[in-house]
ZADO-1210 file (C-alpha; in nm, 4 decimals, padded with zeros to 6 digits):
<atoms>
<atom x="-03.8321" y="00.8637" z="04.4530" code="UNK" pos="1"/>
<atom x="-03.7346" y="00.5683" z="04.2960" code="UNK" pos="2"/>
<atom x="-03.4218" y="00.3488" z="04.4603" code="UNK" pos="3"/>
<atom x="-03.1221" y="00.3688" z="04.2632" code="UNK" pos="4"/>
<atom x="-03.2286" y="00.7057" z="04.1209" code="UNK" pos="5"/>
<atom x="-02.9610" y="00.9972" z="04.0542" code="UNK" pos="6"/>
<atom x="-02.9654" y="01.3767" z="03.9473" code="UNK" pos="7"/>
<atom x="-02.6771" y="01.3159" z="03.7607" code="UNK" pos="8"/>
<atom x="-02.6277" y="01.1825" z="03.3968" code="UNK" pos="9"/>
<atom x="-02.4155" y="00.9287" z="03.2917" code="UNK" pos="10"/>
<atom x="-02.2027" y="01.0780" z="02.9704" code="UNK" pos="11"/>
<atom x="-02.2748" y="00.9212" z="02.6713" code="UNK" pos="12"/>
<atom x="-01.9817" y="00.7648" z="02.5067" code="UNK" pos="13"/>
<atom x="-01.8595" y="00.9862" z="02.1730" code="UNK" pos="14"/>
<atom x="-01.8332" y="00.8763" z="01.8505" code="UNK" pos="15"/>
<atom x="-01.5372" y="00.8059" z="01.7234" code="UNK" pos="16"/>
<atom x="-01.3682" y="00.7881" z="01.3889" code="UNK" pos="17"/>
<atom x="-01.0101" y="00.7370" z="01.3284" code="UNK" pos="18"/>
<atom x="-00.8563" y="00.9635" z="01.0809" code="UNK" pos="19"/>
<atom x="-00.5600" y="00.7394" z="00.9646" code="UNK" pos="20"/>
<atom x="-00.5455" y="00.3735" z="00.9416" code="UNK" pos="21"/>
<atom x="-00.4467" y="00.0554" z="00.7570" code="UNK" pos="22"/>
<atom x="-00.5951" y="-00.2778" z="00.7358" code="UNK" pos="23"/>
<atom x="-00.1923" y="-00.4515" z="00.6123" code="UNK" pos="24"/>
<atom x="-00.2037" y="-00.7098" z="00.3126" code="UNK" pos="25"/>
<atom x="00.1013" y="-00.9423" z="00.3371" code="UNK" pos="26"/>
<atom x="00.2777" y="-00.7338" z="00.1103" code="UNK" pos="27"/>
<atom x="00.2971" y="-00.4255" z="00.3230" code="UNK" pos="28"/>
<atom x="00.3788" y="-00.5428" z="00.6593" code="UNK" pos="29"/>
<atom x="00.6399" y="-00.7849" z="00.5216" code="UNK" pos="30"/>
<atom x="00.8114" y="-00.4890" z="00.3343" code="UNK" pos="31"/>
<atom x="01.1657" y="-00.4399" z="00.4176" code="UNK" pos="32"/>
<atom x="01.1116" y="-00.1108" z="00.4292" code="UNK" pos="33"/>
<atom x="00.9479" y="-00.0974" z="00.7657" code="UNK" pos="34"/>
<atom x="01.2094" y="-00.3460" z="00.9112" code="UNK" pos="35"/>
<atom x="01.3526" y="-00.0439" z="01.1576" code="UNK" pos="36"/>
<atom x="01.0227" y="00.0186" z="01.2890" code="UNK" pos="37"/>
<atom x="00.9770" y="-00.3738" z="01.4099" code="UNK" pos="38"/>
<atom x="01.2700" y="-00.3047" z="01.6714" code="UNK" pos="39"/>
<atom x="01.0679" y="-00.0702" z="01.8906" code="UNK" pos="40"/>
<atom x="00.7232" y="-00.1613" z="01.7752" code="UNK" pos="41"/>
<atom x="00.7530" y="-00.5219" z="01.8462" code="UNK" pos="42"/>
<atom x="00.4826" y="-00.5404" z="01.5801" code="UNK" pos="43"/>
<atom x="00.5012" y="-00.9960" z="01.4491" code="UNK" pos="44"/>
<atom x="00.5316" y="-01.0361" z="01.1067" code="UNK" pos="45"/>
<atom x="00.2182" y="-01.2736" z="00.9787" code="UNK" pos="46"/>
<atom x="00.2917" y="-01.5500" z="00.7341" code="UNK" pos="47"/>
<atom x="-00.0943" y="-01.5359" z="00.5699" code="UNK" pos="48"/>
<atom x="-00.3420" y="-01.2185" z="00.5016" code="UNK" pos="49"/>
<atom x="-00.4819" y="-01.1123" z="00.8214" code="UNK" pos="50"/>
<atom x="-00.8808" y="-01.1066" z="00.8109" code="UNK" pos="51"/>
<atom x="-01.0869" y="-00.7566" z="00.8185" code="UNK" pos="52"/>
<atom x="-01.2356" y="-00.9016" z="01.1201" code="UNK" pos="53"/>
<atom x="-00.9293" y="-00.8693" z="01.3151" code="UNK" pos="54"/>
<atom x="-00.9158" y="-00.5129" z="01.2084" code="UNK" pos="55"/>
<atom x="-01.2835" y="-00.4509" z="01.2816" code="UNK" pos="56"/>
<atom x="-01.2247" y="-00.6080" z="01.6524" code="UNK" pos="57"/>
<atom x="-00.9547" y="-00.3716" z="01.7492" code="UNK" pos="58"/>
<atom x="-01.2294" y="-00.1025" z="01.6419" code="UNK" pos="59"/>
<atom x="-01.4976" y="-00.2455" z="01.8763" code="UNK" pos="60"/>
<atom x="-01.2439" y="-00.3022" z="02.1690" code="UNK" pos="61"/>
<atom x="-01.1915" y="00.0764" z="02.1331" code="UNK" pos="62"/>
<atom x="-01.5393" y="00.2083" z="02.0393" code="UNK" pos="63"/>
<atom x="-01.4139" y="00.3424" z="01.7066" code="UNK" pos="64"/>
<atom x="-01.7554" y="00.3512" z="01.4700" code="UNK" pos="65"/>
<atom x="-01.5018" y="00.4005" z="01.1533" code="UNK" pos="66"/>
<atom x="-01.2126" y="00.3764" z="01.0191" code="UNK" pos="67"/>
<atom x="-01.0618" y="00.5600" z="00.7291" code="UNK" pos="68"/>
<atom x="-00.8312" y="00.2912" z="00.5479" code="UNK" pos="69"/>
<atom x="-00.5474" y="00.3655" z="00.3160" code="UNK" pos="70"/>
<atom x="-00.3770" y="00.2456" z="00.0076" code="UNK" pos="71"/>
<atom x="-00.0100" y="00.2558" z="00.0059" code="UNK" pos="72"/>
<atom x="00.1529" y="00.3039" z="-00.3543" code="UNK" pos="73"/>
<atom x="00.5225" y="00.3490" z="-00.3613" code="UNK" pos="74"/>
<atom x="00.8071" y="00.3644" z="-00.6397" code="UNK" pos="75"/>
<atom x="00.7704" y="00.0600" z="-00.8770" code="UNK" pos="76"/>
<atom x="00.5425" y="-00.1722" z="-00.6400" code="UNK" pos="77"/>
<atom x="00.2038" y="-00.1410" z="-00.4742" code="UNK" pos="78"/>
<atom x="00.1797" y="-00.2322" z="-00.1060" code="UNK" pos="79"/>
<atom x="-00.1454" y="-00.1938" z="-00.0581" code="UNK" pos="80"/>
<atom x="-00.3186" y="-00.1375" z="-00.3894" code="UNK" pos="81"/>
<atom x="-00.6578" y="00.0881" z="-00.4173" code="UNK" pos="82"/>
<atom x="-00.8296" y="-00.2496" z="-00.5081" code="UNK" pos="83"/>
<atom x="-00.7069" y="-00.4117" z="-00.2078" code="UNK" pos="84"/>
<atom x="-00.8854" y="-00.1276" z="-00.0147" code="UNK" pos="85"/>
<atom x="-01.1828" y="-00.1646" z="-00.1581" code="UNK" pos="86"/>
<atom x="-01.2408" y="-00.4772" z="-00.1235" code="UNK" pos="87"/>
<atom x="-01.1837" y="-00.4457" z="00.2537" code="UNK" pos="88"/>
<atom x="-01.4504" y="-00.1984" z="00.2551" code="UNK" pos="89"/>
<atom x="-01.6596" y="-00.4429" z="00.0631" code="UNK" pos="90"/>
<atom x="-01.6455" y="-00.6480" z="00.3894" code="UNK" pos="91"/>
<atom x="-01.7231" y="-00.4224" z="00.6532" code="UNK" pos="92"/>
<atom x="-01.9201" y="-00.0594" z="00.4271" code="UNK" pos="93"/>
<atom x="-02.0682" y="00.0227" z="00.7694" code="UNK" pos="94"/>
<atom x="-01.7211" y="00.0407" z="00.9100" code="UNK" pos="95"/>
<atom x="-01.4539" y="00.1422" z="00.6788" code="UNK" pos="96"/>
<atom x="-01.4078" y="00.3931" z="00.4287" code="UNK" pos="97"/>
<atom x="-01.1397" y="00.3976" z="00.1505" code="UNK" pos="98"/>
<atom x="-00.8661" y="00.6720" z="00.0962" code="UNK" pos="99"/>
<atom x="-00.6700" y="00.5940" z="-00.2217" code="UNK" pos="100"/>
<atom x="-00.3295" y="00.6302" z="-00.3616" code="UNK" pos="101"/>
<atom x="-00.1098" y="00.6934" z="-00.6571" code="UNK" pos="102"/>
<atom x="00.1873" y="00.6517" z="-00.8792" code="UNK" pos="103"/>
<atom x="00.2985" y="01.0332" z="-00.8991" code="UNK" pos="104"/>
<atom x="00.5937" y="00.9266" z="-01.1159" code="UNK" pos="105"/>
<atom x="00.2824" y="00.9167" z="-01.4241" code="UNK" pos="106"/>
<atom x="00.1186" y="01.2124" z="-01.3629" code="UNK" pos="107"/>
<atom x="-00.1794" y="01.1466" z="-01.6065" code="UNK" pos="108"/>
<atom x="-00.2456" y="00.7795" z="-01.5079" code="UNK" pos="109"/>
<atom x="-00.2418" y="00.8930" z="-01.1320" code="UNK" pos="110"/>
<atom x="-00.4519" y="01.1466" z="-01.2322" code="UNK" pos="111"/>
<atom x="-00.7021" y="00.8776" z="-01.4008" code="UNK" pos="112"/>
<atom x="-00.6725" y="00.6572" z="-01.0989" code="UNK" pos="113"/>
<atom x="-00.7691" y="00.9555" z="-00.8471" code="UNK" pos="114"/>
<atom x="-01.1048" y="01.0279" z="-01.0877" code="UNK" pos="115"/>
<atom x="-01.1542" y="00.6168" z="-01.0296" code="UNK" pos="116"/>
<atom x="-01.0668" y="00.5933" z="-00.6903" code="UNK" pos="117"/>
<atom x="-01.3969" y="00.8339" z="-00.6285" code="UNK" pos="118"/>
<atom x="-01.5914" y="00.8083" z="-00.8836" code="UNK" pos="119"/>
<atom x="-01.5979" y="00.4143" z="-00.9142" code="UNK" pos="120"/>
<atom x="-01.4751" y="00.3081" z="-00.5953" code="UNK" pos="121"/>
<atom x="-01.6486" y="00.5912" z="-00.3530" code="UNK" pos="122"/>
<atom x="-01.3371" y="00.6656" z="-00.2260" code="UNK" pos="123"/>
<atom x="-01.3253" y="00.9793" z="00.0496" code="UNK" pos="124"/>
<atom x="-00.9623" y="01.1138" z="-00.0478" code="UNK" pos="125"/>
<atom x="-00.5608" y="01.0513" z="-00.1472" code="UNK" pos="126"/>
<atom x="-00.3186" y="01.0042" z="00.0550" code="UNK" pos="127"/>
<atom x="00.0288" y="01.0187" z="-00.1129" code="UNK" pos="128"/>
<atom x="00.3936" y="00.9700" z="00.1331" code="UNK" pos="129"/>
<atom x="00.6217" y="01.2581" z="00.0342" code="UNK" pos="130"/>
<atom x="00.9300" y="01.0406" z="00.1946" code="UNK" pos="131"/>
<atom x="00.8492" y="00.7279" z="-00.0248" code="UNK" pos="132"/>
<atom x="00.9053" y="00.9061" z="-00.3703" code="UNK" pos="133"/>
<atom x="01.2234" y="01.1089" z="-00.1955" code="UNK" pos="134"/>
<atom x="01.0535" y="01.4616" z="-00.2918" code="UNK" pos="135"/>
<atom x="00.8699" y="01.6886" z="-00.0679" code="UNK" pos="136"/>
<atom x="00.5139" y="01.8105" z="-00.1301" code="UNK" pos="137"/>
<atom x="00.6388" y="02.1230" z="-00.3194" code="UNK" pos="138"/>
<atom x="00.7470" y="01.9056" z="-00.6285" code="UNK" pos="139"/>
<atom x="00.6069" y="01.9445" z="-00.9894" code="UNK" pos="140"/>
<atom x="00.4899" y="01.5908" z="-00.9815" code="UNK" pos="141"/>
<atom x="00.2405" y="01.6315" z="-00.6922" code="UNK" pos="142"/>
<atom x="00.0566" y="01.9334" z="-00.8451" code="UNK" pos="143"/>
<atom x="-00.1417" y="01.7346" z="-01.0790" code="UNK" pos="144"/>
<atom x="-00.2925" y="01.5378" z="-00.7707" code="UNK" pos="145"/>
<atom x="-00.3475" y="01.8557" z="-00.6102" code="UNK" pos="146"/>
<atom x="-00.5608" y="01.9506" z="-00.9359" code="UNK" pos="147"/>
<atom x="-00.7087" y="01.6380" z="-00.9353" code="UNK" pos="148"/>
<atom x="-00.8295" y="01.6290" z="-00.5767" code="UNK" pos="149"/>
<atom x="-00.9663" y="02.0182" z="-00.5809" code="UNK" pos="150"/>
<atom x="-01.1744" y="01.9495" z="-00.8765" code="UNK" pos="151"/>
<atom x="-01.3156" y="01.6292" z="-00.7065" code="UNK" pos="152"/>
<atom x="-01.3473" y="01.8282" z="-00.3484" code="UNK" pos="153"/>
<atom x="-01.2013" y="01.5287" z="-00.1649" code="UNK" pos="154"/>
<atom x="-00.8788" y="01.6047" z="00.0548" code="UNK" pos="155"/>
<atom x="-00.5015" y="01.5714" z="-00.0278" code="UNK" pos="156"/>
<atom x="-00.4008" y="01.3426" z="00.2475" code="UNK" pos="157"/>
<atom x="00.0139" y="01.2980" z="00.3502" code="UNK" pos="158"/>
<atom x="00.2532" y="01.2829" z="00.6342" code="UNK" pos="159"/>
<atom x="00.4586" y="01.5825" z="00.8109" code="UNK" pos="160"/>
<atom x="00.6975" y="01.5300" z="01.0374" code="UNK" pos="161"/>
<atom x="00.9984" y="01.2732" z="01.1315" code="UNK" pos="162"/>
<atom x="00.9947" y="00.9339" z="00.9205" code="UNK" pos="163"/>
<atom x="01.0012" y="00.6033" z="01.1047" code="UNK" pos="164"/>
<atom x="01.1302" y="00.4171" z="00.8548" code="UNK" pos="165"/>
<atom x="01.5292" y="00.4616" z="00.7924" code="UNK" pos="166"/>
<atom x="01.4319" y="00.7329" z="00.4971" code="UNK" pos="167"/>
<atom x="01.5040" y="01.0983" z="00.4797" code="UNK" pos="168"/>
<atom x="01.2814" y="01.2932" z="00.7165" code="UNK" pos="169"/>
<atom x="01.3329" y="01.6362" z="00.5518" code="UNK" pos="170"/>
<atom x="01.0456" y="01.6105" z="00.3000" code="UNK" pos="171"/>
<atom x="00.7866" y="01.5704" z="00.5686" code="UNK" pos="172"/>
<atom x="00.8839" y="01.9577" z="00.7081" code="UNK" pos="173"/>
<atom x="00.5028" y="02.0809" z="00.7745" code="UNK" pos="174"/>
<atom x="00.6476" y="02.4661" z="00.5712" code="UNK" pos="175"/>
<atom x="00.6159" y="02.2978" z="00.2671" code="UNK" pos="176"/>
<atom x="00.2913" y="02.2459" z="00.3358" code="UNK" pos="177"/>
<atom x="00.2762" y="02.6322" z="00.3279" code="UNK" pos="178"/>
<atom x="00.3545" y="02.6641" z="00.0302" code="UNK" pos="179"/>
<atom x="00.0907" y="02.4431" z="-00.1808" code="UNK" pos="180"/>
<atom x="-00.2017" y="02.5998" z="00.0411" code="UNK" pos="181"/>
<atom x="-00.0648" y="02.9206" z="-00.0835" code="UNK" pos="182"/>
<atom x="-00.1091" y="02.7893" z="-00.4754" code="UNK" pos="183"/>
<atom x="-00.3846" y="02.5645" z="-00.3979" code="UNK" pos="184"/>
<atom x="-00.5967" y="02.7474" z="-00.0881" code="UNK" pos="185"/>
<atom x="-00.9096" y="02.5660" z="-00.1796" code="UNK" pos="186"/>
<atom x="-00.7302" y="02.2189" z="-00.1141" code="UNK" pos="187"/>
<atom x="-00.8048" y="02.0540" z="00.1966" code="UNK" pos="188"/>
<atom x="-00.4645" y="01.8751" z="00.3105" code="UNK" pos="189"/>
<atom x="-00.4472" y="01.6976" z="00.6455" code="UNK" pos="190"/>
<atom x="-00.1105" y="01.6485" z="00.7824" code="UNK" pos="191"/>
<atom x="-00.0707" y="01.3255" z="00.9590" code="UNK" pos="192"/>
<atom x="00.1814" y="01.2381" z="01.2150" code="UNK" pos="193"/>
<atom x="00.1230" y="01.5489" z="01.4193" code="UNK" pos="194"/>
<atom x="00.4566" y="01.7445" z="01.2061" code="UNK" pos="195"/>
<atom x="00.6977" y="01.6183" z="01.5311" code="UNK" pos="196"/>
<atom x="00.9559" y="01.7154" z="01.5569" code="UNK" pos="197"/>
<atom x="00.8134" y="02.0278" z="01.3814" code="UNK" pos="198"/>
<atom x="00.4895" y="02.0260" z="01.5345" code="UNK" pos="199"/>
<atom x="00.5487" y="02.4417" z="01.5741" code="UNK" pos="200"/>
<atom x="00.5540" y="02.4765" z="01.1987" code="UNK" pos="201"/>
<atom x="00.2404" y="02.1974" z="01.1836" code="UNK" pos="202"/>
<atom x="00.0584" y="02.4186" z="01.4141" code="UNK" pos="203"/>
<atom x="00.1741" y="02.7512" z="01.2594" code="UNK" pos="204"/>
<atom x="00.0531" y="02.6249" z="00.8805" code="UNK" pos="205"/>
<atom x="-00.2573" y="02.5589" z="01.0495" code="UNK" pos="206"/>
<atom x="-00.3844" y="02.7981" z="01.1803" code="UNK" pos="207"/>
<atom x="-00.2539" y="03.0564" z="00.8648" code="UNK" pos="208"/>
<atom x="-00.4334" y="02.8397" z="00.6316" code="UNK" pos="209"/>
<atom x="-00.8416" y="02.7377" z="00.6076" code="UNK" pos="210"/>
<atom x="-00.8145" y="02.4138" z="00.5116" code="UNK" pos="211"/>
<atom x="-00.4434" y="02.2623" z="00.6803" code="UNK" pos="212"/>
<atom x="-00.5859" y="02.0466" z="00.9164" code="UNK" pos="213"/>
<atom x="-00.3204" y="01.7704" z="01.1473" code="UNK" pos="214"/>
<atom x="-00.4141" y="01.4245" z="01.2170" code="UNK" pos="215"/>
<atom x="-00.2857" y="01.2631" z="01.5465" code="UNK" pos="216"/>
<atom x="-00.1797" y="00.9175" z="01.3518" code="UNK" pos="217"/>
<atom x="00.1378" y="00.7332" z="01.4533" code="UNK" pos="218"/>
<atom x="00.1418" y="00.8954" z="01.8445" code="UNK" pos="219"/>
<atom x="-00.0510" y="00.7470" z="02.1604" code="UNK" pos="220"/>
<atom x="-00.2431" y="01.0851" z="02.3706" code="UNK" pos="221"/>
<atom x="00.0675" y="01.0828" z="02.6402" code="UNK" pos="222"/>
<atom x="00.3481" y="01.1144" z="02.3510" code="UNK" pos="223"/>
<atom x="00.1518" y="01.4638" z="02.2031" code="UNK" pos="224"/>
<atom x="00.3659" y="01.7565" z="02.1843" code="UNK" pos="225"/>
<atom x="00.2837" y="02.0390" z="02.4606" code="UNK" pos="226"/>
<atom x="00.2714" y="02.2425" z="02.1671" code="UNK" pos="227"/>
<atom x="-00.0064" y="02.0515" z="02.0020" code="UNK" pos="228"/>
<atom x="-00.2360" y="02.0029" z="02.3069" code="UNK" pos="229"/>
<atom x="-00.2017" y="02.3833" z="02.3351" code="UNK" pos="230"/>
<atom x="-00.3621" y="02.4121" z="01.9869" code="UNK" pos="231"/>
<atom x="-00.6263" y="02.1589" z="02.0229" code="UNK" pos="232"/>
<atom x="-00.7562" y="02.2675" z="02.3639" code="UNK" pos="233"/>
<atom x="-00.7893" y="02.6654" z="02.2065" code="UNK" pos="234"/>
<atom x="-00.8186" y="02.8328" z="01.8147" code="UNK" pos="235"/>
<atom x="-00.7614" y="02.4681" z="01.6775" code="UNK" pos="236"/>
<atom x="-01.0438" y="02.2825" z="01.8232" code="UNK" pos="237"/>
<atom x="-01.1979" y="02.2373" z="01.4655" code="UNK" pos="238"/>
<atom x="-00.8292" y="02.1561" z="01.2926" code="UNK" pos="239"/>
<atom x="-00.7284" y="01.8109" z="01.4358" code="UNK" pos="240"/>
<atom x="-00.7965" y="01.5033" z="01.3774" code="UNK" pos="241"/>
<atom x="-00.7665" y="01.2056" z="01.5799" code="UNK" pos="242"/>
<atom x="-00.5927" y="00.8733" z="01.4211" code="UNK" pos="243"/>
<atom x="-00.3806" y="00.5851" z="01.4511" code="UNK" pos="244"/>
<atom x="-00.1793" y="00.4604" z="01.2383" code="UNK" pos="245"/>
<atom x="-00.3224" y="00.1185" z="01.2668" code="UNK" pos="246"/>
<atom x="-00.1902" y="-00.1571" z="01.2915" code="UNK" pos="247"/>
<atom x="00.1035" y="00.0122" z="01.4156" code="UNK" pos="248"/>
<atom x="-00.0721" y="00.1576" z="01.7788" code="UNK" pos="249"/>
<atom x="-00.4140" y="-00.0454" z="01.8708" code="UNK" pos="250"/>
<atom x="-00.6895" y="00.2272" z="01.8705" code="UNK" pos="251"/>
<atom x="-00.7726" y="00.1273" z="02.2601" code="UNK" pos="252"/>
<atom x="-00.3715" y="00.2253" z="02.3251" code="UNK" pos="253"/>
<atom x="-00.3943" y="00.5493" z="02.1119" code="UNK" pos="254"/>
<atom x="-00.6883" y="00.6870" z="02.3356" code="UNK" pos="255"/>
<atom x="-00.5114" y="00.5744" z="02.6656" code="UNK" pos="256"/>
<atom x="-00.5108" y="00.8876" z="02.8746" code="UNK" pos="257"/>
<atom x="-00.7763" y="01.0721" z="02.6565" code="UNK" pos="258"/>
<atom x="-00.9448" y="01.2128" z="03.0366" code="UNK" pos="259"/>
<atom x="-00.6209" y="01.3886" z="03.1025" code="UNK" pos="260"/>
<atom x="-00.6473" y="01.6194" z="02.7938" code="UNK" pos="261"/>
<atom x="-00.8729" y="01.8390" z="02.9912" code="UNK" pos="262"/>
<atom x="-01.0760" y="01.8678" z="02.6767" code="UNK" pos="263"/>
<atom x="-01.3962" y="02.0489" z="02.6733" code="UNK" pos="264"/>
<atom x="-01.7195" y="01.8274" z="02.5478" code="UNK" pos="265"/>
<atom x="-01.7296" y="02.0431" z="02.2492" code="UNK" pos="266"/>
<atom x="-01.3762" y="01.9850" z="02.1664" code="UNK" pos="267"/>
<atom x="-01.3385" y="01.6023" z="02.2523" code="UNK" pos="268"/>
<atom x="-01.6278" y="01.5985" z="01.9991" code="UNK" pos="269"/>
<atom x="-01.4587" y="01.7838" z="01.7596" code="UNK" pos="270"/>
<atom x="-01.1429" y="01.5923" z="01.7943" code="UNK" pos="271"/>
<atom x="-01.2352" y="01.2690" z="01.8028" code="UNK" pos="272"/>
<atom x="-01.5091" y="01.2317" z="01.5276" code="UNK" pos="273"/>
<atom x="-01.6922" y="01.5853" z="01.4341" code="UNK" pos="274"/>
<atom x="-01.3758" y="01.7042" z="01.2598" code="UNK" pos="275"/>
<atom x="-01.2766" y="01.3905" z="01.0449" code="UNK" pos="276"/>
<atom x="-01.7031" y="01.3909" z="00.9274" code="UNK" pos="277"/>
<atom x="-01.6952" y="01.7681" z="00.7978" code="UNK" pos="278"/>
<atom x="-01.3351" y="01.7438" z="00.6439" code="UNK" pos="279"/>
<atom x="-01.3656" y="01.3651" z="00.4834" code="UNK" pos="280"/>
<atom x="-01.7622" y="01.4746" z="00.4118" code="UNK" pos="281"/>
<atom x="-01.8808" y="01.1109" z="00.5859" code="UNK" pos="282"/>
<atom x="-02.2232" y="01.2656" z="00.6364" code="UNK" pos="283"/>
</atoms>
């Protein structure tokens, strides 16, 4: 027997991806808009365009392998424009992958940009903010994205739940999600921001509908709801996702306490990367 031999087997680390992320230009973080988050996040504002390296070093701190990055498009401005995001892929196509985002005010040019976004840009979904346009998910001007996105197979990606910012919060009720899987069931939509203080109806939408899925973006592992640890750890092992909301919460601080979870190997899997690769079809 050889010294320093053991019968036991280290665990390989898992792979993971996160679901929901942002690497800022100056134009987003600066926004007014997100001036009530900075008195709890304690997040600086920067006075010049933060590298992709940074963003790629808070990845490797945490062992995150990817990192699904957003464009943020909101009424009469773009914060972070779909070109902006792929050009940060550019720079890192190992590590990053782009979601994209419209102007749902112009229903045929988002539609356009949507074809683009995947077609030309590679692209692996939309994400559009119900609470920045001030209508929920169940109004006529979303439902040619929802076309859009179905006959492209790439998810419909949003938020559900309370809004950080000093808007109206009722738009981001998870039941409305209810009600476009019900006219659009072959839709994938991933909820992000766990549905709190709704996470019930998050869960409940769920598991009714195939292809409702939550992402964890926006809460650290210690702030999930009971209800939602519940639903991971039994029938929702394959229906949530595991994100950030970079740079908002570090990836290393979102995965602080991940051991206490009690999560099976299967599950953590699942959770962490497995999920995000079937839904987001990264293989």
């Amino acid at each position: 027997m050889q010294n320093g031999s053991t019968n036991s087997k280290s665990k390989t680390k898992p792979e993971i991806i996160d679901a929901w992320a942002q690497h800022p230009t100056l134009r987003h973080i600066s926004d007014p808009i997100f001036d009530s988050l900075k008195r709890w996040t304690k997040m600086p504002t920067p006075t010049e365009e933060i590298p992709v390296e940074i963003t790629i070093a808070a990845m490797d701190y945490a062992g995150v392998s990817k990192s699904l990055i957003s464009a943020w498009v909101a009424p009469g401005k773009e914060m972070i424009s779909n070109d902006d995001v792929a050009g940060f892929v550019k720079t890192a196509p190992d590590r990053l992958v782009g979601i994209g985002s419209v102007d749902i005010s112009k229903p045929m040019e988002a539609v356009k940009e949507i074809h683009r976004c995947v077609e030309e840009l590679d692209f692996k979904g939309i994400r559009v903010l119900p609470w920045l346009w001030s209508v929920p998910p169940t109004d006529r001007l979303f439902y040619p994205v929802y076309v859009a996105c179905c006959e492209l197979d790439i998810p419909f990606c949003t938020q559900i739940g309370h809004t950080g910012p000093l808007m109206p919060s009722e738009v981001g009720r998870p039941l409305y999600l209810d009600q476009v899987a019900l006219d659009f069931p072959e839709l994938k939509i991933v909820g992000g921001h766990i549905g709190y203080p709704w996470t019930e109806e998050a869960v409940a939408v769920a598991s009714k509908h195939e292809n409702v899925y939550i992402d964890t973006s926006a809460y650290t592992i210690k702030r999930y709801p009971p209800e939602l640890t519940r639903y991971l750890k039994n029938h929702g092992k394959d229906k949530v996702l595991f994100g950030t909301n970079y740079p908002m919460i570090n990836p290393s601080k979102a995965l602080e306490g991940l051991g206490e979870l009690g999560l099976s190997e299967e599950t953590e899997a699942l959770f962490l990367a497995g999920n995000v690769k079937r839904v987001f079809k990264l293989e």
